[in-house]
N, C-alpha and C positions, 0 to 999 in steps of 0.2 A: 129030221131035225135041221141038215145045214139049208134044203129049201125056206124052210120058216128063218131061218137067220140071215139068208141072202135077201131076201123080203124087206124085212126089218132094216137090214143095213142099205137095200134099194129108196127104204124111204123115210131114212135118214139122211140120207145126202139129199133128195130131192127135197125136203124138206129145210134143210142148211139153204143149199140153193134158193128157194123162194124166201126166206127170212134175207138170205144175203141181196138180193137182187130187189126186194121192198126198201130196206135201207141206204141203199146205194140212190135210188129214185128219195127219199126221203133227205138223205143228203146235198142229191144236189136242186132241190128246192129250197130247203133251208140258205143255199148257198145263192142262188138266188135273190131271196129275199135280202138276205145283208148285203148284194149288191146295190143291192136298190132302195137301202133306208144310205149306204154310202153314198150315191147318186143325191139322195135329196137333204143330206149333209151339207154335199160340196154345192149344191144349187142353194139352199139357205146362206149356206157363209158369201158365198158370193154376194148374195142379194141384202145381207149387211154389211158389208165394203160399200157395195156400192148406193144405201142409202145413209152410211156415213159420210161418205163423199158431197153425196148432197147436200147432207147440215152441216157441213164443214164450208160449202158452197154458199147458201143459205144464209151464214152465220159471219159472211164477210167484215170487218168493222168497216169498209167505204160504204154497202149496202144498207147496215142497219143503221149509219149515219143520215142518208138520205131517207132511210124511212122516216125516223125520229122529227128532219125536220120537215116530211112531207104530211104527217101527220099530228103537228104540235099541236092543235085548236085541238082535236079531237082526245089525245093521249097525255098532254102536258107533258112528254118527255124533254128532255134537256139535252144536249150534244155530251160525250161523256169529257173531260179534261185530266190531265195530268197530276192536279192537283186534286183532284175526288180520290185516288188511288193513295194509301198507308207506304209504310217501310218494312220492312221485316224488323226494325228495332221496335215496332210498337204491339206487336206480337206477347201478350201472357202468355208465356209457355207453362205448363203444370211446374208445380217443382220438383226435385227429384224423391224416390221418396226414402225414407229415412231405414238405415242400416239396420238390423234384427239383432240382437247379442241373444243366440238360444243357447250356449251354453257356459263353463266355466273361462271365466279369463285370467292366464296366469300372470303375473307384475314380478317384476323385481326392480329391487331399489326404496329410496324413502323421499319423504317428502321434505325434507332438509338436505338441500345441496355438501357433496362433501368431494370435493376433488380426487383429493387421497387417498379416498376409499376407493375399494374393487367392492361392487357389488357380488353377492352371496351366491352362487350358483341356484338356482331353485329347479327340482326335484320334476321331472316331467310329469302333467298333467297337474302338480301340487297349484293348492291357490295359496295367494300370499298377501295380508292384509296391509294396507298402510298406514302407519303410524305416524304423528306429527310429531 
């Protein structure tokens, strides 16, 4: 019997062993590869810096001034002026918008001024109607 059990547990370890030694190779491929989707990450972002750079280049207002007036007959463009540009005062802003009452509001007092009076304590949570 311990033969047949020495067997079994002979090839169980080697067995562990081949599962562990596939995974390890399995690992560091996978590790790999995320190196190299990182690599073409950092080689994209680069390569949009540096054709923002360009339309930022590109987009001079002394260049496109010279464009504008190198190609009037053909574009009808106009030089741009100071006075084409608005304020921030002429600006619609939305209005804001208007406050929700979702539930009970409680009031105290009346709608006849009275100096001398102490208004009435009211009752928490109570509502309290107004009277003219």
């Amino acid at each position: 019997m311990r033969p047949i059990l020495y067997v079994l547990s002979f090839l169980a370890v080697l067995g562990t062993a081949f599962w562990a030694y596939r995974e390890n190779y399995a690992t560091q491929h996978q590790l790999k590869q995320i190196a190299a989707i990182q690599d073409e990450i950092a080689s994209l972002h680069d390569s949009i810096a540096l054709q923002r750079a360009e339309w930022a280049y590109l987009n001079r207002p002394e260049r496109l001034r010279e464009l504008a007036t190198l190609n009037f007959d053909r574009l009808g463009l106009l030089p741009m002026e100071p006075e084409q540009f608005g304020t921030s005062a002429e600006i619609a802003y939305p209005a804001p918008p208007m406050l929700k009452i979702t539930g009970t509001v409680a009031t105290m007092g009346s709608l006849t001024p009275d100096a001398n009076a102490a208004p009435a304590p009211a009752k928490p949570g109570a509502t309290q109607e107004l009277t003219p």
